[in-house]
C-alpha positions as CSV (number, residue, x, y, z in Angstrom):
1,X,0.0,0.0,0.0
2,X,1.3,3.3,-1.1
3,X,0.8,6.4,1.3
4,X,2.0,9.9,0.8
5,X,2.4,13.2,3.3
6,X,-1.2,15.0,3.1
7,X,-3.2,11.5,2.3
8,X,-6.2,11.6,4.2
9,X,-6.8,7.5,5.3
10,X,-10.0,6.0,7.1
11,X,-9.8,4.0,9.5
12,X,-11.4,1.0,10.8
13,X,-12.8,2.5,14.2
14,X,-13.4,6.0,15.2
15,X,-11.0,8.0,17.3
16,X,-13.0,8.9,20.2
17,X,-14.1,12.4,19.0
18,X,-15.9,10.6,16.8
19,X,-13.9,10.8,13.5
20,X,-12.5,8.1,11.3
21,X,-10.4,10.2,9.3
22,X,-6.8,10.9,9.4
23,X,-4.1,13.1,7.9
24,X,-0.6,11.2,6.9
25,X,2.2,14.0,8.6
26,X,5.0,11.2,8.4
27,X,5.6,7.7,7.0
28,X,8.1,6.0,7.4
29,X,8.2,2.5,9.7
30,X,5.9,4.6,11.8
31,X,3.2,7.4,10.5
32,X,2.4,10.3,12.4
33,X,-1.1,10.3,12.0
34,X,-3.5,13.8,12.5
35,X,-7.1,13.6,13.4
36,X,-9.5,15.4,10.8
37,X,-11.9,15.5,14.1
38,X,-10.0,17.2,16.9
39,X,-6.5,17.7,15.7
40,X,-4.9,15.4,18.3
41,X,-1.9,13.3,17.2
42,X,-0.6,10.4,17.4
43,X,2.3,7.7,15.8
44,X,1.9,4.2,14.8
45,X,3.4,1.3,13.2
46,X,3.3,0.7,9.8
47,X,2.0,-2.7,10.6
48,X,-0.9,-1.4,12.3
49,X,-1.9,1.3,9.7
50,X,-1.7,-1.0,7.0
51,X,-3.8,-3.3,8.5
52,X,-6.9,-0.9,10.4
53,X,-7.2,1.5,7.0
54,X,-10.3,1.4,5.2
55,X,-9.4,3.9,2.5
56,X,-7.4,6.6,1.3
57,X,-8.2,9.4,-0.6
58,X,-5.7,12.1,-2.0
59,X,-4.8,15.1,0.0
60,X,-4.2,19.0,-1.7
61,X,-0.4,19.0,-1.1
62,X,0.4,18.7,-4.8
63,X,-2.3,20.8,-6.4
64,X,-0.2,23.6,-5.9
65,X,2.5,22.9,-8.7
C-alpha cells in the first residue's frame, strides 16, 4: 500500500471524538497520523496502519504545482 504526506486514510474505528479520518504527517516504519476530528496526534506502526485502513483518498499537497 502506497501512502503519501497529506493523504487523508479512514480507519477502521473512530478516534473517540468521533472521526474516522486521518491526515498522513509522516511515513516511514511509523506514521504520524492527525485527526480530521479534533486535531490530536498520534504515531503508529506501519504494521498497524496497513492493517486498520479502510481507504485513502488524495490530500491537496500537490495541487499547488
Amino acid at each position: 500500500m502506497q501512502f503519501e504526506l497529506g493523504d487523508i486514510i479512514k480507519m477502521k474505528k473512530p478516534h473517540p471524538c468521533g472521526s474516522s479520518e486521518w491526515e498522513v504527517l509522516r511515513v516511514g516504519a511509523d506514521f504520524r497520523l492527525k485527526c480530521k476530528g479534533c486535531g490530536h496526534q498520534v504515531m503508529l506502526a506501519r504494521r498497524l496502519v496497513e492493517k486498520n485502513v479502510r481507504g485513502i483518498r488524495r490530500g491537496d499537497a500537490d495541487t499547488g504545482k
